[in-house]
C-alpha positions as CSV (number, residue, x, y, z in Angstrom):
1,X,0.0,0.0,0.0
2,X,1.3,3.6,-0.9
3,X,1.7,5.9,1.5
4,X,-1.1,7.9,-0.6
5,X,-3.4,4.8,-0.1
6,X,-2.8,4.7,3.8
7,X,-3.1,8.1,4.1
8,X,-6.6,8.1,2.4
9,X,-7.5,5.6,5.0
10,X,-6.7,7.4,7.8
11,X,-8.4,10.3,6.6
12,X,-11.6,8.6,5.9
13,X,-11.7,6.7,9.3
14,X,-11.5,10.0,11.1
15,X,-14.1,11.7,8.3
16,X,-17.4,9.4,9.6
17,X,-16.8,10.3,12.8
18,X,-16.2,6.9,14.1
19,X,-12.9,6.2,14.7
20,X,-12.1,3.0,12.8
21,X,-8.4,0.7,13.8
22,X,-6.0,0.0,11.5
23,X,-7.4,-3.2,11.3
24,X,-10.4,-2.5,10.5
25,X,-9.5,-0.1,8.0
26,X,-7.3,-2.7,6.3
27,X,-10.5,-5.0,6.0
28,X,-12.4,-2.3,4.6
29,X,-9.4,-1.6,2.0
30,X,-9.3,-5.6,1.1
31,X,-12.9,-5.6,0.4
32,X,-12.8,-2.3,-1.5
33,X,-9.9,-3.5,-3.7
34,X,-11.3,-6.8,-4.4
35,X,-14.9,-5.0,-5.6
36,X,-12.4,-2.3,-7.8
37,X,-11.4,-4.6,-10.7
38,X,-10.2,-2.2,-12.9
39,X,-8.3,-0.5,-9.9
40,X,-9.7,3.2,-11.0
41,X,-10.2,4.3,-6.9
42,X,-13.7,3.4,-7.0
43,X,-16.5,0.4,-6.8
44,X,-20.1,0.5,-9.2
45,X,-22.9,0.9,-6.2
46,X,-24.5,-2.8,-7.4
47,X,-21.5,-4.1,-5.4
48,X,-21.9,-2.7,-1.6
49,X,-25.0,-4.8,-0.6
50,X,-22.3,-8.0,-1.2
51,X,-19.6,-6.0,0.6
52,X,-22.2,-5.7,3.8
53,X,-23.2,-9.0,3.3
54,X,-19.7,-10.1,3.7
55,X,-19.7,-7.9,6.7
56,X,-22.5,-9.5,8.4
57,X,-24.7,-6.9,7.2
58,X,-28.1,-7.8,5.1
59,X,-29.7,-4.7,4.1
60,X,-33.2,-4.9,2.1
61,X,-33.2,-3.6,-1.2
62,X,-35.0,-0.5,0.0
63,X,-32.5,0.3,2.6
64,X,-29.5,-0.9,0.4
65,X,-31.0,1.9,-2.3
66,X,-31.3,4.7,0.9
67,X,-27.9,4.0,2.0
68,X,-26.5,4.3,-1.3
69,X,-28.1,7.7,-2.4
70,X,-27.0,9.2,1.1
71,X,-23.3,8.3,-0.1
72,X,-23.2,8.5,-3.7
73,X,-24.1,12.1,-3.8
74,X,-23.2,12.5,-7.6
75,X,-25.4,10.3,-8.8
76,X,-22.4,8.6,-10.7
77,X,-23.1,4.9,-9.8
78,X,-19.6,4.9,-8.4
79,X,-18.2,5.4,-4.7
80,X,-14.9,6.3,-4.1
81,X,-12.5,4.9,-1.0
82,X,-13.4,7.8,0.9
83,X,-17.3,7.3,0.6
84,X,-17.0,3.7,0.8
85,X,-15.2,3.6,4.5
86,X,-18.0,6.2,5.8
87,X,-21.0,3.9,4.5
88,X,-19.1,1.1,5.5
89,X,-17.7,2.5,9.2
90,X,-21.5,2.5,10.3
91,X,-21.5,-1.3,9.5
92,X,-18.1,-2.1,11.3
93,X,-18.4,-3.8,14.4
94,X,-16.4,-1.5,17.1
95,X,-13.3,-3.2,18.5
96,X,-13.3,-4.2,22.5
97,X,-9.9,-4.3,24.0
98,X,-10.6,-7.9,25.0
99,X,-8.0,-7.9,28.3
100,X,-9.8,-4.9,29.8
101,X,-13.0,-6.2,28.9
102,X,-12.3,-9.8,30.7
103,X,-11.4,-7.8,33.7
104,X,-14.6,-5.5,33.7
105,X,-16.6,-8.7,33.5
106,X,-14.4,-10.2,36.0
107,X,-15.2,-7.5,38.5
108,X,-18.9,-7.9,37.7
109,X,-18.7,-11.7,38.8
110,X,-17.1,-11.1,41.5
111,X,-19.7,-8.6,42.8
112,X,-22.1,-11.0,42.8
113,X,-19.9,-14.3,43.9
114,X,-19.8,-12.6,47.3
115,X,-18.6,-15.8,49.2
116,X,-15.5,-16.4,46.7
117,X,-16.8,-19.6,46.0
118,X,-15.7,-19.1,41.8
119,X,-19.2,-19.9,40.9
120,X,-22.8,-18.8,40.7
121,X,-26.1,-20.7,40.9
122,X,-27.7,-20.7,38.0
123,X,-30.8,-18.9,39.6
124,X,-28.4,-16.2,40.3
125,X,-27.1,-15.8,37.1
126,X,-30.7,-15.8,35.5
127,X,-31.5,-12.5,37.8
128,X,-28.3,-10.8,36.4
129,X,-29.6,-11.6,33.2
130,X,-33.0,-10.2,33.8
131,X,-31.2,-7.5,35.7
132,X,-29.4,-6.7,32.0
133,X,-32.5,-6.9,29.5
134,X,-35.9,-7.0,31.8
135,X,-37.6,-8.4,28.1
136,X,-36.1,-11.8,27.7
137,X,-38.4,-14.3,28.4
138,X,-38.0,-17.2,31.2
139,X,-38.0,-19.6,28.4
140,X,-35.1,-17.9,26.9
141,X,-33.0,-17.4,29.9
142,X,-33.8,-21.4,30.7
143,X,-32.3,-22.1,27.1
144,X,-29.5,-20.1,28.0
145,X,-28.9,-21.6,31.1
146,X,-29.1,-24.8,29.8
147,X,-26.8,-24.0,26.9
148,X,-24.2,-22.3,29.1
149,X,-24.4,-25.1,31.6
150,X,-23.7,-28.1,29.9
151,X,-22.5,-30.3,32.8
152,X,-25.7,-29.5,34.4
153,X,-23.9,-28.6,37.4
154,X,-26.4,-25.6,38.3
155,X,-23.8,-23.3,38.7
156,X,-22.0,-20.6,36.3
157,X,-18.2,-20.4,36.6
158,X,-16.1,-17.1,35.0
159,X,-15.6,-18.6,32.1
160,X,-18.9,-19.9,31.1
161,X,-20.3,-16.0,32.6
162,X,-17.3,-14.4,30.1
163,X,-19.0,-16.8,27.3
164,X,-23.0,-15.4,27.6
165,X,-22.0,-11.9,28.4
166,X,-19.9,-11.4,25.0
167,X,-21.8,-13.5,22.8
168,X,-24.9,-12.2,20.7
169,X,-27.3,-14.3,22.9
170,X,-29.9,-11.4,21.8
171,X,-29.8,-11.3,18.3
């Protein structure tokens, strides 16, 4: 990558306002260049619903359409890098510094494993789960219990607590 190319990236992750990682930025560049076959700086709009998909992101066609006319200002059926990484940043997933999250969560367990036992009954963990989101059913807090519990021990060590609480369970 040029220093022009890198440079462009930077620029753009701090245009949208959301502050996008190296990293991510890189992905955004791979996907870019793979979708710019004729490497002219830019990709036909037709291609950004794939580039969500491939993302994790289904749009409908309707949405898809709004998205693209918010971004594609000209009306040229193109996007440049630029435009691209501020569709796309409202897409990227934000990045969790993983070692300061473990120890967040670590502190949260620990509140409520009051007798240092390294463990919580599973009734416990369901009311920090209700505690959390109030509108998940019983019925889906058994299934996660029963999921996250495997052993059927009816308790809830760190690791299994670190597994629900930064999974999608909600999705």
């Amino acid at each position: 990558m040029s220093d022009t190319a890198s440079d462009a990236g930077s620029d753009a992750g701090s245009a949208t306002g959301k502050e996008l990682s190296k990293d991510q930025l890189k992905v955004l560049r791979d996907a870019f260049n793979a979708f710019d076959k004729e490497k002219t700086g830019s990709i036909p709009t037709d291609v950004v619903g794939t580039i969500l998909e491939l993302l994790g992101h289904k749009l409908s066609e309707e949405e898809l359409e709004e998205v693209i006319e918010e971004y594609d200002e000209d009306e040229s059926g193109q996007l440049e890098f630029e435009e691209f990484v501020a569709l796309a940043s409202n897409y990227v997933e934000p990045e969790e510094d993983y070692e300061a999250l473990r120890k967040e969560l670590r502190e949260v367990f620990m509140m409520y494993d009051k007798d240092a036992k390294g463990y919580l009954p599973v009734e416990e963990f369901k009311a920090i789960l209700r505690e959390l989101d109030g509108a998940v059913p019983e019925e889906e807090l058994d299934d996660i219990v029963d999921e996250i519990d495997a052993d059927g021990s009816g308790t809830v060590d760190f690791e299994e607590f670190m597994e629900v609480m930064t999974a999608d369970y909600y999705a």
